[in-house]
NUMI-720905 format. One line per 5 residues: number of its first residue (from 1); their letters; for each residue x, y, z of C-alpha. Coordinates in pm, whole numbers. Example, Ala and Ser with C-alpha at 12.3 -4.5 7.8 and 13.67 -1.06 7.14 Angstrom:
2
1) AS) 1230,-450,780 | 1367,-106,714
***
This chain:
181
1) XXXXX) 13784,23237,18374 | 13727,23494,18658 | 13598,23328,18970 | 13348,23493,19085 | 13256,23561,19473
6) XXXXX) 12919,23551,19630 | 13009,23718,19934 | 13340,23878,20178 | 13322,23535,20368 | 13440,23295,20066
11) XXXXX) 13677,23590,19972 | 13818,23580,20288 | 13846,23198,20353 | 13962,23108,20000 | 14241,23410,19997
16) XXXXX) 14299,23568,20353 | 14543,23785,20243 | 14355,23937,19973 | 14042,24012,20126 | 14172,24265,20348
21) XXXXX) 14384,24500,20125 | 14167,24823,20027 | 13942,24762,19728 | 14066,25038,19539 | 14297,25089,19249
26) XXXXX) 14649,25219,19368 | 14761,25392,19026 | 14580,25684,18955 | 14657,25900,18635 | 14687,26262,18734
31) XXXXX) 14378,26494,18617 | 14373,26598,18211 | 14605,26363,18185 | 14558,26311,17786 | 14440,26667,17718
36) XXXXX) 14729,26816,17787 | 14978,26515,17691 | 15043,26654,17300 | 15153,26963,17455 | 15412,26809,17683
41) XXXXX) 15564,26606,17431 | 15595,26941,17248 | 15749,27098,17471 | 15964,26858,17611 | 16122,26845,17212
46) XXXXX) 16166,27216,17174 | 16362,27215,17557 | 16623,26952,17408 | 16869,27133,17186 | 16816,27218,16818
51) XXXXX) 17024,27014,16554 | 16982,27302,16320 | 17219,27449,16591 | 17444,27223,16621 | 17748,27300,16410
56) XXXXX) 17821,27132,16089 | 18180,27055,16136 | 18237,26666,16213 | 18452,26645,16578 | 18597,26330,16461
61) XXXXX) 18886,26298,16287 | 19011,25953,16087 | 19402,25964,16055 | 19549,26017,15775 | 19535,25693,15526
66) XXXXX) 19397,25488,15766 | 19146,25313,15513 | 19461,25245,15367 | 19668,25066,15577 | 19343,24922,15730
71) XXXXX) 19391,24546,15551 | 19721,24523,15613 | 19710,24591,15969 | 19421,24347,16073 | 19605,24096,15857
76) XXXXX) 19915,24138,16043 | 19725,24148,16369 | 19523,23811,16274 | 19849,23657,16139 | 20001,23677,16485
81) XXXXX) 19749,23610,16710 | 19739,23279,16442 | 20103,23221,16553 | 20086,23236,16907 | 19731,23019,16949
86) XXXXX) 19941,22752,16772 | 20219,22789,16928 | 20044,22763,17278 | 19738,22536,17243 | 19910,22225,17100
91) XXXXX) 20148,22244,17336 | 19940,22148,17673 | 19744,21898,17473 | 20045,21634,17345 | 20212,21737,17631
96) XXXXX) 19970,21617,17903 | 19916,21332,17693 | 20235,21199,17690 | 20330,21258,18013 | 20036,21060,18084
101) XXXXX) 20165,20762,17883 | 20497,20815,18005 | 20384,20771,18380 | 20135,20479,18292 | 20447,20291,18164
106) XXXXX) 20691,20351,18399 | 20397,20205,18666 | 20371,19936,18423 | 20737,19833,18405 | 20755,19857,18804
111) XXXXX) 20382,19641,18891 | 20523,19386,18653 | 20922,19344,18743 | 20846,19354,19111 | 20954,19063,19306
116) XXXXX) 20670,18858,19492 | 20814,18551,19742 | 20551,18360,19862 | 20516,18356,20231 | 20555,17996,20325
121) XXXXX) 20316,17838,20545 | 20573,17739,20832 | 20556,18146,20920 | 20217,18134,21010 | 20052,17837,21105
126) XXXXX) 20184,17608,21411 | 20155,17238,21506 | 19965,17313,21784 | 19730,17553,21554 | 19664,17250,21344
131) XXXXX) 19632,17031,21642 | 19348,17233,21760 | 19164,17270,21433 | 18899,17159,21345 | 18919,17124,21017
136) XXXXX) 19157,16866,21053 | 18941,16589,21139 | 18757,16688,20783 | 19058,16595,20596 | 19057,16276,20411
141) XXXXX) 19414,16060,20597 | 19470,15935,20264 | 19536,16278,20151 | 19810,16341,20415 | 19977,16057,20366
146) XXXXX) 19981,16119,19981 | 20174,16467,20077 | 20402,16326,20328 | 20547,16040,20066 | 20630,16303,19816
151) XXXXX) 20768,16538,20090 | 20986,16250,20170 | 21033,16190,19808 | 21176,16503,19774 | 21407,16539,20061
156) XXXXX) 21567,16229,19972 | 21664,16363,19632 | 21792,16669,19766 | 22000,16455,20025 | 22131,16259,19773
161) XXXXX) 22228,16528,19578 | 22413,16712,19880 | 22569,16395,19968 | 22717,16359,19608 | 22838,16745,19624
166) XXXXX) 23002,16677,19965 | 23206,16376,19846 | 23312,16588,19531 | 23385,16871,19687 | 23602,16668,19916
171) XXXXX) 23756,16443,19697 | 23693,16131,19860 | 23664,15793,19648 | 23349,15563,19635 | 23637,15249,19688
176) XXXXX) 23714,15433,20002 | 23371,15429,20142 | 23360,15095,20045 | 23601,14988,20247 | 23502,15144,20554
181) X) 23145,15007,20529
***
């Protein structure tokens, strides 16, 4: 659908650029144009060379049993580059693959084997940093007492052990302790 203008105003505000080029058309076809065309296709075929000129004898030569041999030597050709597209594309493929698998393991074994020792608590927090806490007053006394009868509990078995492996060790008799007592 071709708008159409009423007057160079609208022209001008709906497409500034366009209203001011030259209403004319720019190609132009030179005079007797078409009358004379046939002739100068004529002519321009009789100015390129004659094939009835041209000699008959072929330029190109084919070698000597070449449709022959042709079969065998694309076969050949095929065969090999077969051999080495084996011989080179599975190798990258397994190989980054395993090396893969190989370093995902050896990763494995070392995350898993490491050693971890707990940082103990004495390391980082203070009396006086528990003193000043707050949190501390939140905690139930009951609980702290609970933790300080097994911590006893516990360092009483371990002196009773070391007491044992200090009178064995040093051969001394339970009669002679006895008797001093």
């Amino acid at each position: 659908m071709k708008p159409e203008f009423l007057n160079d105003d609208e022209l001008e505000n709906t497409a500034p650029g366009l209203s001011k080029m030259k209403k004319e058309n720019p190609f132009r076809i030179p005079e007797n144009y078409f009358d004379s065309l046939a002739e100068n296709i004529q002519k321009k075929i009789s100015e390129t060379s004659d094939l009835e000129r041209m000699s008959k004898e072929n330029p190109f030569q084919v070698p000597e049993n070449y449709f022959e041999s042709l079969p065998y030597s694309v076969s050949e050709k095929i065969a090999i580059k077969k051999n080495k597209s084996i011989s080179i594309s599975w190798k990258p493929k397994y190989a980054y693959a395993v090396a893969a698998v190989i370093i995902v393991v050896i990763l494995g074994i070392k995350y898993f084997n490491r050693d971890i020792t707990p940082n103990k608590i004495e390391n980082y927090v203070t009396i006086e940093d528990l003193q000043s806490s707050a949190y501390l007053a939140e905690v139930d006394e009951s609980i702290l007492i609970e933790q300080l009868e097994l911590q006893n509990q516990s360092n009483q078995v371990s002196d009773d052990n070391s007491i044992e492996q200090y009178l064995i060790d040093n051969n001394i008799d339970v009669n002679q302790i006895a008797d001093h007592l």
